[in-house]
N, C-alpha and C positions, 0 to 999 in steps of 0.2 A: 504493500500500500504506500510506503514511504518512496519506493522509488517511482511509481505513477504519479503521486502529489510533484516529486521532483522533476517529472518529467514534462509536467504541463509547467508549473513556475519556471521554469529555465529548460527547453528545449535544446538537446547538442546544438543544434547548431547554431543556436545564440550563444551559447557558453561562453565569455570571456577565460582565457587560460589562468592558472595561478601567477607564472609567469608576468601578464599582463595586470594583473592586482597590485600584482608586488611590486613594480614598477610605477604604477598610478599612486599606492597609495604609500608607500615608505620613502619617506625626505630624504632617505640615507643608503638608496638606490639610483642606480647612474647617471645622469648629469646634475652632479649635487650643486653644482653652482646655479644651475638655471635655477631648480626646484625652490631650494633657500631664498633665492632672490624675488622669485618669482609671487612666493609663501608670505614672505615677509613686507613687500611691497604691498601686496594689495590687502594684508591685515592691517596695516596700518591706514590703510585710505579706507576702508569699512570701517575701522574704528574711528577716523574722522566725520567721517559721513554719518554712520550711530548715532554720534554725543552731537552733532550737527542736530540730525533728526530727534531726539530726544528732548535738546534743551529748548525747540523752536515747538518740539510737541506736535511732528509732521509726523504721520504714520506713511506716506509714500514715500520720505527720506529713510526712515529705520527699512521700510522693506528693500529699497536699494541696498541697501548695506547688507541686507542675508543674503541679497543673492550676488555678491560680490565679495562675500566671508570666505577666505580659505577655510577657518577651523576646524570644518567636518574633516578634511582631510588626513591630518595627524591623527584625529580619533576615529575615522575609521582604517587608520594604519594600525592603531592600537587592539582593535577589534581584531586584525589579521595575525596580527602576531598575538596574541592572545591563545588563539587558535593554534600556531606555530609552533605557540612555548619560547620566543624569540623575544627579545631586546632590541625593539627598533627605535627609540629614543622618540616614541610617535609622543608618548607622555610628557615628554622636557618640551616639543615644541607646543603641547598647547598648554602648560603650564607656563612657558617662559613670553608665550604669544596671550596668553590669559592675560598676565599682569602688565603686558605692555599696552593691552587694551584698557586695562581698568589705569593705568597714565594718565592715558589720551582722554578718557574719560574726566578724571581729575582735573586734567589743565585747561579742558575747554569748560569746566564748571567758575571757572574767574569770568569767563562773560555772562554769568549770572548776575542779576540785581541782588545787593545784599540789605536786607534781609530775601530769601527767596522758598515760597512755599513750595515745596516740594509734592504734597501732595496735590495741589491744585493741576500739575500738572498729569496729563492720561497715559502719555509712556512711561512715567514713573511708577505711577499707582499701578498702572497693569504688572508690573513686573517686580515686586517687591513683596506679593503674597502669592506663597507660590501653592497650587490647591493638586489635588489627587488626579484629577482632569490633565493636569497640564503635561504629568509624566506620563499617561496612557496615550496622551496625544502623542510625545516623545519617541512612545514605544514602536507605535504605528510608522512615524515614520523615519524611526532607524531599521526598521524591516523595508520600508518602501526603498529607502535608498540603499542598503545593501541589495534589495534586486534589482535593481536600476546599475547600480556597479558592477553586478557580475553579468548583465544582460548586455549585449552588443545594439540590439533595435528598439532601445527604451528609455537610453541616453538622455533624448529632450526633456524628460521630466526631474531630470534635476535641478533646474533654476526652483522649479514647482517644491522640490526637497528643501532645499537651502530657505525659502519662507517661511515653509510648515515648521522648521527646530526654531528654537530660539535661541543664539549662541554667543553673538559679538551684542547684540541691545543688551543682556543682563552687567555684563562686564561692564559695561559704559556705565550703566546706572549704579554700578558698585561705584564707581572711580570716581562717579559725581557727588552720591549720599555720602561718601567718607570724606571727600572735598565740604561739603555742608555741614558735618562734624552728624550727621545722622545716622550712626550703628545700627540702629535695626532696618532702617529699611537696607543699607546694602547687605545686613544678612539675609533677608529675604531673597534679593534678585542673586546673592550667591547662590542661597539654597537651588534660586531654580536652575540657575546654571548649571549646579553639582548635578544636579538630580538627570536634566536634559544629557549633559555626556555621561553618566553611567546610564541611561536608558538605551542611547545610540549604542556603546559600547557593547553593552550586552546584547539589544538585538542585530548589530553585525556579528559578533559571533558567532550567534547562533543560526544565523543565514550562511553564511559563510563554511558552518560547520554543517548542518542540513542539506548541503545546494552538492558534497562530496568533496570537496576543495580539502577534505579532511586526508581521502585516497592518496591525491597525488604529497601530499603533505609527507604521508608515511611511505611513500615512497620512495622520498628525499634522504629516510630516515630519520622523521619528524618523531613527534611524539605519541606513545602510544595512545590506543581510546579510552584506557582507563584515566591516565590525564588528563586528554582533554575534558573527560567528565569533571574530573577534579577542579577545574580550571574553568566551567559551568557553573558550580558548585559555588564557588567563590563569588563569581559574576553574580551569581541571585542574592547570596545577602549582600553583596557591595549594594546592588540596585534593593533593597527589601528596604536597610537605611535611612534612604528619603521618602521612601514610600511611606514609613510608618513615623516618619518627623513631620512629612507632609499630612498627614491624617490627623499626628497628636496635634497642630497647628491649626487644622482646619476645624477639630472639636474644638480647641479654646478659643480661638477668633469666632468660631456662632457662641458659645457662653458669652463671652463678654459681649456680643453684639445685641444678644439678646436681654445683657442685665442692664444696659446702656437704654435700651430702649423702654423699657419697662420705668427703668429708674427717671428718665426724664416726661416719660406719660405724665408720672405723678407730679414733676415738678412744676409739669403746664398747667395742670389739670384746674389751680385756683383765675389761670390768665383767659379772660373770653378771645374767642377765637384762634387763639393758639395749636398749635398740634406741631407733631411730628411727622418731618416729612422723610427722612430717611437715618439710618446708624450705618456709616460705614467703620472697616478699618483698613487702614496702610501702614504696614511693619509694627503692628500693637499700640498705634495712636490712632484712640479712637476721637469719630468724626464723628459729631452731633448736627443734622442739620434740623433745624426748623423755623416751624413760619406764625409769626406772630405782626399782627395791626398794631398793638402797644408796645407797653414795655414793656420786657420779661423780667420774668421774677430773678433776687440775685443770685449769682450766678455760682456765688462762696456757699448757697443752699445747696444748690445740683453738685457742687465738687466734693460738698461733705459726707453727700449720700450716697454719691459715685466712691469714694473712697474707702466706707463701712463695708460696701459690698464687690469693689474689685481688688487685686494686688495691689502692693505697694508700685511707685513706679511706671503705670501706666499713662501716658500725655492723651489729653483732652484738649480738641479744640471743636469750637462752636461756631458752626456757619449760621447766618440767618437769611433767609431769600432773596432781602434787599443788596446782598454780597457783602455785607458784613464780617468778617471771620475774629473771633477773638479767641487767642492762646490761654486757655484755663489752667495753665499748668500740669504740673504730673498730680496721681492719686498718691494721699499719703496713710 
C-alpha cells in the first residue's frame, strides 16, 4: 500500500535524484561561493523588505519578502541530512541567517516614532501569538514543499510554498519588539518561528524519508532504518515542544481573555451606555477595548479588580472607540 501511495505522490518519472536534492539543498555542496552569496544576498534584502513591510504594516511588502526568503532552504537541507545522519551545517546557516535577520529587524525599528504602539500595528499583532492552527498550517506545508522538491513538474508552486511558512516576518518582528524593549511579544513571534522550522523540518523528513530517498541513502552506506527511526523519534518530540507551549498558551490567553472581559462587564455595568466591545491579547498585554458616550468609571477601579483576579505582571491597556488608548499599567 505504501509503495502505490508512493507511487501516485511522486511518479518515476518525476523523481528528482538524491543527487539533485543534495545539490539544491546543502550550502556546503558545489559551487559554495555562488550558493553562500547567493543565500546571503537575498536574506538580507527579504529581511529589509520584512521590517520595510512590517513597520509601514503593508501585508503585500511582508509577502514579497517570503517569496524572496532563502531560509527554507538551509532547513530543508537540515531535513535531508536528518535523514542522512549527516552534518550539513544546514542548522548554522539558519541560525547565523536567523539573527542576522532579527538585526535588520532591530535597526530598521529606529525609524519608529518613539513612543511606538506596537500593538496597534497588524503585522505585529499577527505574529506575536502564536496559536495550535499556525503549526498544522506549518505542517501542511512542509509536506507541500518537500513534494514540490523532490517533484521535477511541480516546481511552480513554490513561490505558493515560500507564502504559506512564515519564516523571515517573525524574525523581523523579534528584532523590532526587543528594539522597543518588549520581551514578550518577541517571544511570541520567536515561539512561532521555532515552532514553523521544527514543523518544516520534520515534515521534510518524513517526505523525504516516505518518497524512498531512504534506498539510495543506504546504498551510499547511509544509515540504517532503525536510525533513521530513531532520528523520527526525536523529530516528534523536538516538534510535540511547541505544540504543547502553543496549547498551554493558547489555554491561558482564552482565561485571561475571558476574566478581562467578565471583569470589565462589571466595571461598565454602573456607566449608561457603555459596553464592551472586544478583549484582545498580544504577547500577554491585554487589550480592553470599549465604547462609552460618557465618562468611564476610574480606571485604578478596573486595574484593582483586574489585579485580584489575574497574575502579577500582566500590562493593561485601554482603547476606547473614539481612539483613545490609555496605558493602565501592569497587574499587581
Amino acid at each position: 500500500m505504501l509503495t502505490a501511495i508512493r507511487a501516485r505522490v511522486l511518479p518515476e518519472n518525476q523523481r528528482r535524484t538524491f543527487e539533485e536534492l543534495t545539490s539544491d539543498l546543502d550550502l556546503n555542496e558545489g559551487d559554495l561561493r555562488a550558493k553562500r552569496s547567493a543565500y546571503w544576498t537575498m536574506l538580507f534584502l527579504a529581511a529589509c523588505i520584512a521590517s520595510a513591510g512590517v513597520i509601514a504594516d503593508s501585508t503585500a511588502t511582508v509577502i514579497g519578502a517570503m517569496i524572496i526568503a532563502p531560509l527554507s532552504t538551509p532547513i530543508m537541507g537540515t531535513a535531508l541530512a536528518l535523514v542522512k545522519r549527516e552534518r550539513t551545517g544546514g542548522v548554522k546557516f539558519v541560525v547565523l541567517g536567523g539573527l542576522m535577520v532579527m538585526a535588520v529587524g532591530a535597526l530598521f525599528s529606529l525609524m519608529l516614532p518613539s513612543p511606538y504602539d506596537l500593538l496597534s500595528n497588524s503585522q505585529v499583532a499577527a505574529r506575536t501569538s502564536p496559536r495550535l492552527v499556525d503549526l498544522l498550517g506549518a505542517l501542511a506545508t512542509g509536506f507541500a514543499g518537500a513534494i514540490a522538491l523532490a517533484r521535477r513538474d511541480v516546481a511552480a508552486i513554490l513561490p505558493g510554498v515560500a507564502i504559506s511558512i512564515s519564516l523571515v516576518p517573525p524574525l523581523c518582528v523579534v528584532g523590532i519588539c526587543l528594539a522597543e524593549g518588549s520581551l514578550s511579544l518577541a517571544f511570541g513571534a520567536l515561539v512561532l518561528f521555532l515552532s514553523n522550522f521544527l514543523a518544516l523540518v520534520f515534515a521534510g523528513s518524513l517526505v523525504f524519508t516516505t518518497l524512498g530517498y531512504t534506498s539510495a541513502i543506504r546504498e551510499q552506506g547511509g544509515p540504517s532504518r532503525r536510525k533513521v527511526r530513531v532520528t523520527f523519534g526525536l523529530l516528534v518530540l523536538l516538534v510535540l515542544v511547541p505544540v504543547v507551549l502553543n496549547s498551554v498558551i493558547s489555554l491561558a490567553v482564552a482565561k485571561l481573555t475571558e476574566i478581562g472581559r467578565e471583569t470589565t462587564r462589571t466595571w461598565l455595568a454602573s456607566t449608561r451606555g457603555a459596553e464592551v466591545v472586544d478583549i484582545t491579547n498580544q504577547g500577554f498585554t491585554l487589550v480592553v477595548h470599549v465604547r462609552a458616550p460618557d465618562d468611564l468609571p476610574p480606571t485604578t477601579t478596573l486595574m484593582s479588580e483586574l489585579s485580584a483576579k489575574l497574575p502579577t505582571g500582566i500590562p493593561v491597556v485601554l482603547e476606547r472607540s473614539v481612539g483613545e488608548s490609555i496605558d493602565l499599567g501592569s497587574t499587581t
